[in-house]
N, C-alpha and C positions, 0 to 999 in steps of 0.2 A: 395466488400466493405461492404452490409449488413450484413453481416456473420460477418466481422470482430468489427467491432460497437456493433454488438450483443455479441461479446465476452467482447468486452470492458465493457457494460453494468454489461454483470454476472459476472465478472470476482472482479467489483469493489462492487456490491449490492449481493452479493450470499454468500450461508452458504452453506458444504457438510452436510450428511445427510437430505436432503429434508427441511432446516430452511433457513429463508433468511433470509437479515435485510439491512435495509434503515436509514442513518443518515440524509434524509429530514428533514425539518421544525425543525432542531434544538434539534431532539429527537430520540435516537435509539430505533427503533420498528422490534419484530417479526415476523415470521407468520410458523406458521408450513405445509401450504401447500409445494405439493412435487412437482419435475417435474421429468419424467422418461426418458426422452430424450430431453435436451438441447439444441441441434444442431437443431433439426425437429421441435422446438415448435415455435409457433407467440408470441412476444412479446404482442403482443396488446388482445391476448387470453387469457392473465394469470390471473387469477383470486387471488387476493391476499389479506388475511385476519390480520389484523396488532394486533398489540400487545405490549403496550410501555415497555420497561427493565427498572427495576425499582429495581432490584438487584444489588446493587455494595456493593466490598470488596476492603480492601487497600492490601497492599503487604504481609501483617502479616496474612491476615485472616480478620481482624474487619469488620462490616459494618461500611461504608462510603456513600458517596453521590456523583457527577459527575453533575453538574451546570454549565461547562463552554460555552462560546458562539453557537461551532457548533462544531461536528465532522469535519475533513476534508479530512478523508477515512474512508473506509474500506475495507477488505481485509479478503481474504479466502484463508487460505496458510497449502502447503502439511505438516504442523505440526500436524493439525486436528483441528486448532482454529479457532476462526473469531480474526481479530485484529482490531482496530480502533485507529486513530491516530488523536489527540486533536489540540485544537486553542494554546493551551496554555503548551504546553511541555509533556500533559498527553499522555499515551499510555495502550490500555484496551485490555484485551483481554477473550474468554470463548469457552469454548470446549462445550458449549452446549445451547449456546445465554439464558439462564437464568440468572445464576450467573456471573456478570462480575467484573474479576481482575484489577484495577486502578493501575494503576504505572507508579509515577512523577519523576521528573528531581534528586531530592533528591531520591527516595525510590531506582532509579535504579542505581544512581551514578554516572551520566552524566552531571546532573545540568540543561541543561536543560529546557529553560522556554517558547523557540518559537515553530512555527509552526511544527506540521510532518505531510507532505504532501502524504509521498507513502510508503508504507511497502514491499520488497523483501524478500525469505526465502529458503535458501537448506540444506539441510543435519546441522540441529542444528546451523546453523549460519543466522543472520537475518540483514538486510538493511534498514535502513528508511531516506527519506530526510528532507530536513529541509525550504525549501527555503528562506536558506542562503548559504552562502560558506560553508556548512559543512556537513558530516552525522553523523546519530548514531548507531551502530553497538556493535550487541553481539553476544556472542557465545553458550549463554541458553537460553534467551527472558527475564533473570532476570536482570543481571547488563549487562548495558550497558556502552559505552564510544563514547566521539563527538574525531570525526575523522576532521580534517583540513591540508588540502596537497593543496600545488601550483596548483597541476593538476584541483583542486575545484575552481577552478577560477570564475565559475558561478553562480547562486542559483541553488541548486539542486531541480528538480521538482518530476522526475517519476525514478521510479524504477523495474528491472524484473529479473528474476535470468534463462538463457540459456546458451545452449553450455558450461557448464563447469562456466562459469563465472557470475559474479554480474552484472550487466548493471545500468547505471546510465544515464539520462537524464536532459540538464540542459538548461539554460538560451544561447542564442546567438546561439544555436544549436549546440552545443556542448555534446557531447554524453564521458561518463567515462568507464571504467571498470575494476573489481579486481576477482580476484580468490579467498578473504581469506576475502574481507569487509572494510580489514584495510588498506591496501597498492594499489594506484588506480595508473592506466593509463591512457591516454585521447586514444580515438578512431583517426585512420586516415581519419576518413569518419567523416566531418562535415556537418549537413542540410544546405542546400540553404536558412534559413533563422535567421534572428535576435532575434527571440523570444524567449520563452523558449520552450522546448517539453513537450508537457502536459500528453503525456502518450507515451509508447512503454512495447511491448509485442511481444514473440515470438510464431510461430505455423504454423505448413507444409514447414517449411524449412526456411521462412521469419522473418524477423525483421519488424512487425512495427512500425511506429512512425508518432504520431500526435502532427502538431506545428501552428501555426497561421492559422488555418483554410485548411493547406493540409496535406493528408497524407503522406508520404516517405517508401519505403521498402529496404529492404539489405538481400542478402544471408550471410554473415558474422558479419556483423554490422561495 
């Protein structure tokens, strides 16, 4: 279970290349310390030196600004970015936690104006929920489109991309899935509980999933 927590952790605050970054206290912050081995390090031994980002561009290139309430991810995904997912419909992202790309509900073409709570990502195709009935889903990280299917029947919370497929986690425990982003299925396997899932991730063969205070695992999902 430590192990696994511990992934949760880096999985959600972690930058590749030896940069991390933390949406705490309302302000994304850097640090160029490195870790060399992930798996074998204490959490509680990291030494970490911060750094506020204070570089924002809009979709065009211009500098811009980034003011709203709080982050409410982020996300280090096999594209080679960080992505960070807003209060207010924003989605950022930077290939080098300096410079970061702003793109709203307008720039991306989705519209857009609530919450994205979790960012998935394969092969040029990307996932983010909403918690609401809907996702939003691209095929560049540039324009996007809000996806609404019956199957969404829940607030979408968490999101992970395994086995081939999109994984989506929602409200009542209720678990989705798509091959393509756009077109979902509901899972036969529902959690034993009413809430929503607030995260799932795969790794050593297992599905996890965390909902109202227990964990769940699945060899298939």
């Amino acid at each position: 279970i430590r192990l696994v927590l511990a992934k949760l952790i880096y999985e959600q605050d972690s930058v590749v290349g030896g940069k991390f970054t933390s949406s705490k206290g309302g302000k994304i912050k850097i640090t160029v310390n490195s870790l060399k081995n992930e798996a074998g390090i204490d959490i509680d031994d990291v030494n970490l030196t911060w750094t506020q980002a204070k570089n924002f561009v809009d979709s065009t290139g211009a500098p811009t600004t980034f003011s709203q309430k709080y982050p409410l991810t982020v996300k280090c995904l096999e594209d080679g970015k960080v992505w960070i997912g807003g209060y207010s419909g924003e989605l950022l992202w930077s290939d080098d936690c300096q410079v970061w790309h702003l793109l709203d509900g307008t720039s991306r073409g989705d519209g857009w104006t609530g919450k994205i709570h979790d960012i998935s990502y394969n092969n040029g195709k990307y996932v983010a929920t909403t918690r609401d009935k809907s996702l939003l889903c691209s095929s560049d990280g540039n324009t996007w489109s809000l996806v609404t299917s019956s199957v969404l029947d829940g607030y979408t919370w968490s999101t992970t991309y395994a086995k081939d497929k999109f994984w989506v986690g929602m409200s009542g425990g209720y678990i989705a899935y798509s091959t393509d982003g756009f077109d979902w299925y509901k899972s036969e396997n529902k959690l034993n509980t009413s809430s929503y899932i607030k995260d799932i991730i795969y790794g050593n063969g297992q599905f996890i999933a965390y909902a109202d205070s227990y964990m769940y695992y699945s060899p298939d999902g």
